[in-house]
C-alpha positions, 0 to 999 in steps of 0.5 A: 490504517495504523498510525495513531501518532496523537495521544490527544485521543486518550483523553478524548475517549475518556471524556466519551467513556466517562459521559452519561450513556443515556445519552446515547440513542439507538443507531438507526441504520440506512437499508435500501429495500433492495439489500440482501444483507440486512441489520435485524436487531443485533444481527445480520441476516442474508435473504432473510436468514441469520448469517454471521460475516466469515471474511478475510482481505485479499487485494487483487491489485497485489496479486498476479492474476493468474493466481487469483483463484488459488488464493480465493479457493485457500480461504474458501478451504479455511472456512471463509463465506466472504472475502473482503479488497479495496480498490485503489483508485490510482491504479484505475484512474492513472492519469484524469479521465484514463481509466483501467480495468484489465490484467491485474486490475480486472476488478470484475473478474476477480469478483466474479471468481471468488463467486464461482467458488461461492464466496461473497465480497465486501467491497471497499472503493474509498476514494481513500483506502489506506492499505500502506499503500501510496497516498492511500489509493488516491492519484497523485494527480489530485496535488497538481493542484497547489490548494488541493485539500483531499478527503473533504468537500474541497470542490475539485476532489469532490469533483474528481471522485464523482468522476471516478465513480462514474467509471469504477460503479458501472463496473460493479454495480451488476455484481451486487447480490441483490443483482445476482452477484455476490457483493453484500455489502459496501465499504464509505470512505476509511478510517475517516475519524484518524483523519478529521470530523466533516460529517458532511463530507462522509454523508456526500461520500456515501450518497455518492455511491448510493446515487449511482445505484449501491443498494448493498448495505453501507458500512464504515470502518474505524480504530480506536483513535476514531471510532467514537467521531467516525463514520458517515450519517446512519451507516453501520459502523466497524471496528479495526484493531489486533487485540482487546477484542471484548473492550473494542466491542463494549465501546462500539455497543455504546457508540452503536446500540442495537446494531451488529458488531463486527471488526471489519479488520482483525489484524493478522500481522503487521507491515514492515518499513525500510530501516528497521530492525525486524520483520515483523510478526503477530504470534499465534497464541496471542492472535488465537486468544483474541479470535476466541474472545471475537467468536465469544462476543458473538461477532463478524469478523474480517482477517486483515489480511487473510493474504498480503501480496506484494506492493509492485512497481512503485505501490508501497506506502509510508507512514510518517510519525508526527511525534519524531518527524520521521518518514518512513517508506513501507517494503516491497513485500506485504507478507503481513504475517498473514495466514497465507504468506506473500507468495500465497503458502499456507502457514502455521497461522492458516492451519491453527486458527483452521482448527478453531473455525471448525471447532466453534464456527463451522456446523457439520455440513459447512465442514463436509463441504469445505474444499481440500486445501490447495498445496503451496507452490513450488519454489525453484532455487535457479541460482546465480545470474550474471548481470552482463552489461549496463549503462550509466543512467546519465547516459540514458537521459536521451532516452526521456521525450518529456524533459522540461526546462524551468527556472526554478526547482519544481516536484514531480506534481507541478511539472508540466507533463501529462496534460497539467497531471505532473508525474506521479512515480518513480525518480526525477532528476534535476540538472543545472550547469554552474554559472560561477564557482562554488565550494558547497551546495544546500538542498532544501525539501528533499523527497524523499531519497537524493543522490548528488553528482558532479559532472558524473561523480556520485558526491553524496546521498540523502534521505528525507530524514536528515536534519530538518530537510536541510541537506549540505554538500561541502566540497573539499575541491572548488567545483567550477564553472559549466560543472554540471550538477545532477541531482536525482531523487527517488518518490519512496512512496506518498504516506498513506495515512494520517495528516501529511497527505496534502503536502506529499508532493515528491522531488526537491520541494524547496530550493538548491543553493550555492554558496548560500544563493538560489540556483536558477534555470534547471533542465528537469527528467521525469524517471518515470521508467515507463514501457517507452523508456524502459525498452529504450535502455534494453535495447541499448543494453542488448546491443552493448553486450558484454559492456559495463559502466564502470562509472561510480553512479547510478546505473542500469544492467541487464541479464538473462535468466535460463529457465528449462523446465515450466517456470516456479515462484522464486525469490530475488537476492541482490546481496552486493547491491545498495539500493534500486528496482527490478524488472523480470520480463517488463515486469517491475517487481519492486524496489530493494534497499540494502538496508533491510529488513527485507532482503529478497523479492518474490518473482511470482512463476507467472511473469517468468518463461521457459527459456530465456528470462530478462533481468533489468535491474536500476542501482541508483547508488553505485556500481554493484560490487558484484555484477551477480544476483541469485534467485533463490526458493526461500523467502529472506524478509528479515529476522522476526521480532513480534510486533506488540512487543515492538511498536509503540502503537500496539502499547497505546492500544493497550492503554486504550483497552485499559481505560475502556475496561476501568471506566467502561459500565 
């Protein structure tokens, strides 16, 4: 979603503002007969009614099922009549023709909840969804593929997204409303002019849902750096932004006559990266201000998003700014600053922005009916853990059967594993044995966080930042022959929007030199931290007991969690540690980074147990000072710093508002 990064888009939006708006004709929109949801005018209607979009995004993909309902009936409390969540394809389609749709990926049960609660859905299955999160949905699989051009007519991406869709819309195609469930409408592609202009890509991409059997209405979704060239062939356009909602709509008028307006993501908040200074927050007054001017115009509107969650596992995205060369890895937590908080708590926001919804939206029979409030979870502060044994993560590499030998240096996705699919998360450790003596090393293409050792010695760590990907180690001792080097690096999540996404292909991209000649012939480990190698090492750790590495390298501990009572949502706090992921029960809850500005990681009660509960937790830097981690009943995700006041990209909106408002008719 966010990235502008090209002020080019100013002058573009100019040049459209200042043409002549005759030439502009009336946007014919295609409507299946069989559609509930229907384009009247400049208005919706549902089942031949005048009807106005109430929604708010929640991802089922970021929230434990077991709390699925809960989350639905807060936003059905607030006055909501639909919800909107992608789909994340990587999550359904792990691996080429392995598709899933259980636990957290029950895509039809959690549809069909938010219908018992009598809520319709706006569905939105990509193939390329944004959403920070990685590669924006797509698979990594997709780059195994040395020419893959994704999010175009490129053959085998179109082939592959035919192939997901033959899975993923059986799945739903029954809970259309027109089918007696309760989708209403149907999201092609996102966000697609940020990114390019192929309107023939859009018009396959929507046809590809309509083949197989979508009769809902059909929708685009844009910012403002693309609203104008966005979308697919004679299908509704939307809106994205946070602010300026009277001037958005005035440009989506000219470029769309006689058609709804509605802002399909109204940004409630913003995400945070790894390294900065804040968490970032969307004040109340400002967001109630442009909400009003959203109900003034008359407008749809989605809440993006009504409820974040939390980007488990390896899920996070990232964003790369093309202006400063800079990667930069979203957290583990999508809080968001939304209205209900990542563990699901009503907020200040929730309870103000309620208070409008009953004053201008809701009639006084929508008010009567609207469902008391659920109270907020109860949050446990179960103190200190003592992390008791761990083992070096060299150690561990026995542990992996999928270990390959290769001449040369090779990403994750070029590795010959998983049937020709490469690996597509986690850490990926490259060793070689030296075959002369050497005084330095240089590592080219790191990506995206490297730690360096010598026969077990933690040398030197790396982020993909550093200078021109151009990474020294300069040894102050010669290191000799048959030293072993390993160099283990860390996918922190494929960026997800904007212009990089053909080339985020995660390990060492280029080469590793010695005294300035390639090193050859290198024993590659896929980290994967799969079910399989992940209860290797625990069962390794259970019988150590007591027993720790006191290497200075990555390693990885173990502890027990004592719960007497029926478990709560907590929060995770490794205050002593570098930088790592945590496991609860087999459950990966994410990573951490000392570096902030998140400090803790929520621990939702449903993958915790009465009585005994395992920590796992993989350090990648050094010991811990400390072998203790506290769960603690409060959230720390950093000092809050508003985010308009913050980030360049809210300014540049800004001057887009301003030129719309001075040129605009």
């Amino acid at each position: 979603m966010r990235y502008f990064c090209s002020w080019l888009a100013v002058g573009v939006l100019l040049l459209y503002l200042l043409s002549d708006d005759s030439s502009t004709s009336i946007t014919t929109i295609l409507q299946h007969p069989q559609g509930v949801l229907k384009v009247e005018g400049d208005g919706f209607t549902l089942f031949d009614k005048p009807f106005h979009i109430r929604s708010g995004t929640i991802h089922y993909f970021r929230v434990v099922p077991q709390y699925w309902r809960d989350r639905l009936l807060k936003m059905k409390a607030f006055g909501l009549n639909t919800i909107e969540t992608y789909v994340p394809w990587n999550l359904h389609e792990p691996l080429p023709g392995q598709f899933d749709y259980t636990g957290i990926l029950d895509v039809r049960k959690f549809i069909s909840i938010a219908q018992e609660l009598g809520l319709y859905v706006i569905l939105r299955p990509g193939p390329y969804i944004c959403a920070e999160w990685e590669f924006g949905g797509m698979p990594s699989w997709l780059l195994s593929d040395k020419n893959m051009k994704v999010r175009s007519t490129y053959k085998p991406f179109m082939d592959a997204i035919h192939r997901f869709l033959d899975s993923f819309i059986p799945e739903v195609k029954s809970l259309q409303a027109s089918k007696g469930g309760p989708i209403i409408a149907v999201q092609v592609e996102n966000e697609y002019g940020s990114y390019g202009s192929d309107e023939e890509y859009m018009r396959l991409s929507r046809d590809a849902l309509i083949d197989r059997g979508i009769v809902e209405l059909l929708v685009t979704s844009d910012n403002s750096e693309g609203i104008v060239h966005g979308g697919a062939p004679r299908v509704l356009k939307t809106y994205n932004f946070q602010g300026q909602a009277k001037s958005h709509f005035r440009l989506l008028r000219r470029v769309q006559k006689s058609a709804p307006i509605m802002v399909m993501e109204f940004w409630s908040g913003w995400f945070d990266h790894w390294g900065e200074q804040y968490h970032h927050f969307h004040t109340i007054p400002h967001l109630l201000g442009t909400f009003k001017d959203i109900l003034d115009s008359d407008a749809s509107f989605n809440f993006y998003v009504f409820h974040g969650g939390t980007n488990f596992g390896f899920m996070n995205g990232a964003n790369y700014d093309d202006i400063l060369s800079l990667y930069m890895p979203t957290v583990t937590s999508y809080d968001y600053d939304a209205l209900l908080s990542e563990s699901g708590d009503i907020t200040d926001k929730y309870l103000q922005l309620r208070k409008v919804m009953i004053e201008r939206v809701l009639n006084e029979k929508e008010v009567k009916m609207l469902p008391k409030i659920p109270e907020s979870s109860q949050k446990a502060h179960y103190g200190k853990v003592e992390m008791k044994s761990s083992i070096n993560l060299l150690d561990t590499l026995k542990y992996i059967d999928n270990a390959v030998s290769h001449s040369t240096i090779a990403p994750m996705e070029l590795l010959p594993i998983h049937n020709g699919s490469g690996q597509s998360y986690g850490y990926i450790l490259y060793r070689h044995k030296l075959a002369k003596p050497t005084t330095n090393l240089r590592i080219e293409g790191i990506r995206d966080f490297a730690v360096v050792l010598i026969d077990g010695k933690l040398i030197k760590s790396f982020r993909r930042n550093d200078i021109e990907n151009y990474h020294m180690v300069e040894l102050s001792n010669t290191i000799q022959t048959g030293a072993t080097i390993d160099i283990l690096v860390e996918n922190c999540g494929r960026v997800n929007f904007g212009s990089k996404l053909n080339s985020e292909r995660k390990g060492i991209l280029g080469g590793v030199y010695s005294n300035s000649k390639e090193l050859k012939e290198w024993t590659i480990y896929p980290l994967e931290f799969d079910k399989v190698y992940v209860d290797r090492v625990r069962n390794k750790l259970k019988k150590r007991k007591n027993e720790s590495s006191k290497a200075n390298s990555p390693s990885i501990y173990i502890g027990e969690l004592e719960i007497n009572d029926e478990p709560s949502d907590s929060f995770l706090t490794l205050e002593d540690w570098g930088k790592g992921i945590c496991f609860i029960n087999g459950f990966n809850i994410g990573r951490y980074w000392k570096i902030g500005p998140q400090r803790s990681l929520y621990v939702p009660a449903p993958i915790l147990r009465k009585g005994k509960n395992e920590v796992l937790i993989f350090e990648q830097l050094h010991a811990a000072s400390s072998s203790e981690v506290i769960f603690n009943d409060k959230p720390q995700l950093g000092q809050e710093g508003a985010f308009f006041m913050l980030n360049y990209n809210y300014v540049f909106q800004l001057i887009l508002s301003f030129w719309y408002l001075v040129f605009m008719p």
